[in-house]
PALO-329520 format. One record per atom (N, C-alpha, C, O): residue in one letter; x, z, y. Coordinates in steps of 0.1 Angstrom, whole numbers, plus 5000, padded with zeros to 4 digits. Layout:
! residues N
AXZY...
! end
This chain:
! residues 59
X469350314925X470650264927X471050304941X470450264951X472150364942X472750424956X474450324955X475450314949X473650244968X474850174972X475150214987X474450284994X476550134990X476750135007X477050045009X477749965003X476050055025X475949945036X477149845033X477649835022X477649785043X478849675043X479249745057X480049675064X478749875063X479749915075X480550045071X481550095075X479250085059X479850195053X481050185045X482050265045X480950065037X482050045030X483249975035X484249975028X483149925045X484449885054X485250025065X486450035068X484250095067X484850255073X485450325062X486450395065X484850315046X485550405036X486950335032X488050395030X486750225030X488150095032X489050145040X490050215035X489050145051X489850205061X490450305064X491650305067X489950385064X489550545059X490750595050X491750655053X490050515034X491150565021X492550525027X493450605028X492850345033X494050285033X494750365045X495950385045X493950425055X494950465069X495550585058X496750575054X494850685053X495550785041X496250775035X497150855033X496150665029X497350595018X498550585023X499550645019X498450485035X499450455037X500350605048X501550625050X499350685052X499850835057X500650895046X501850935045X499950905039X500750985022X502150925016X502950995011X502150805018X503250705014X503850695018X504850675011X504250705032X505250665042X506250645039X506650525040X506950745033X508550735027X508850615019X509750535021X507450615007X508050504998X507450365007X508050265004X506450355018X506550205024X507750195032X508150085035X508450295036X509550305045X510750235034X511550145039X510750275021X512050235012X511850115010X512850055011X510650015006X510049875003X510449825009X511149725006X509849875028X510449735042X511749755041X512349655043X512549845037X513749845040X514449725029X514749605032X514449785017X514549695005X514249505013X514949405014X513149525015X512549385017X513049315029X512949195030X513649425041X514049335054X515449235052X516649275050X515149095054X516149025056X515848915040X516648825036X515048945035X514648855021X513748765019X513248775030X513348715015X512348615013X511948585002X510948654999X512248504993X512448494979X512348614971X511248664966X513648674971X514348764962X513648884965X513848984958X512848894974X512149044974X511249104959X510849214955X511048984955X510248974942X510849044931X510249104923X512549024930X513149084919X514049164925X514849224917X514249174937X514949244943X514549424947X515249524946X513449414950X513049544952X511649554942X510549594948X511649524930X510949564920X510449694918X509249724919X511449774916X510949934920X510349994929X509350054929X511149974936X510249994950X509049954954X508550014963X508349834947X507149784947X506349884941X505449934947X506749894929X506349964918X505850104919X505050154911X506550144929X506750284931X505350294947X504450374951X505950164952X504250144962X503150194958X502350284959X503450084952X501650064938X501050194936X499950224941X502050274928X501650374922X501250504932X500550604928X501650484942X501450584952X500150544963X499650634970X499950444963X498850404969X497350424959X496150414963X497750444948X496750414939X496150554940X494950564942X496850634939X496850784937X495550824949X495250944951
! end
């Protein structure tokens, strides 16, 4: 069984998310925007835009 460490897997954590969020930019840029000034309603408010997160982060 080939596992990793808990330093390895917290650098690969890191690693994938700094990318993620490099690759996404635009659509986390459309989200905060969507989402600045809400509280509540960000929930059904910027639904797509969540959605559209998700999916792009996943990738």
């Amino acid at each position: 069984m080939n596992a990793l460490s808990r330093r390895e897997e917290e650098t690969l954590l890191k690693t994938t998310k700094a990318r993620a969020l490099k690759e996404c930019d635009q659509v986390v840029r459309d989200f905060a925007e969507c989402a600045t000034g809400r509280t509540v309603s960000v929930v059904w408010a910027c639904r797509d835009q969540y959605k559209s997160l998700q999916e792009c982060m996943l990738q």
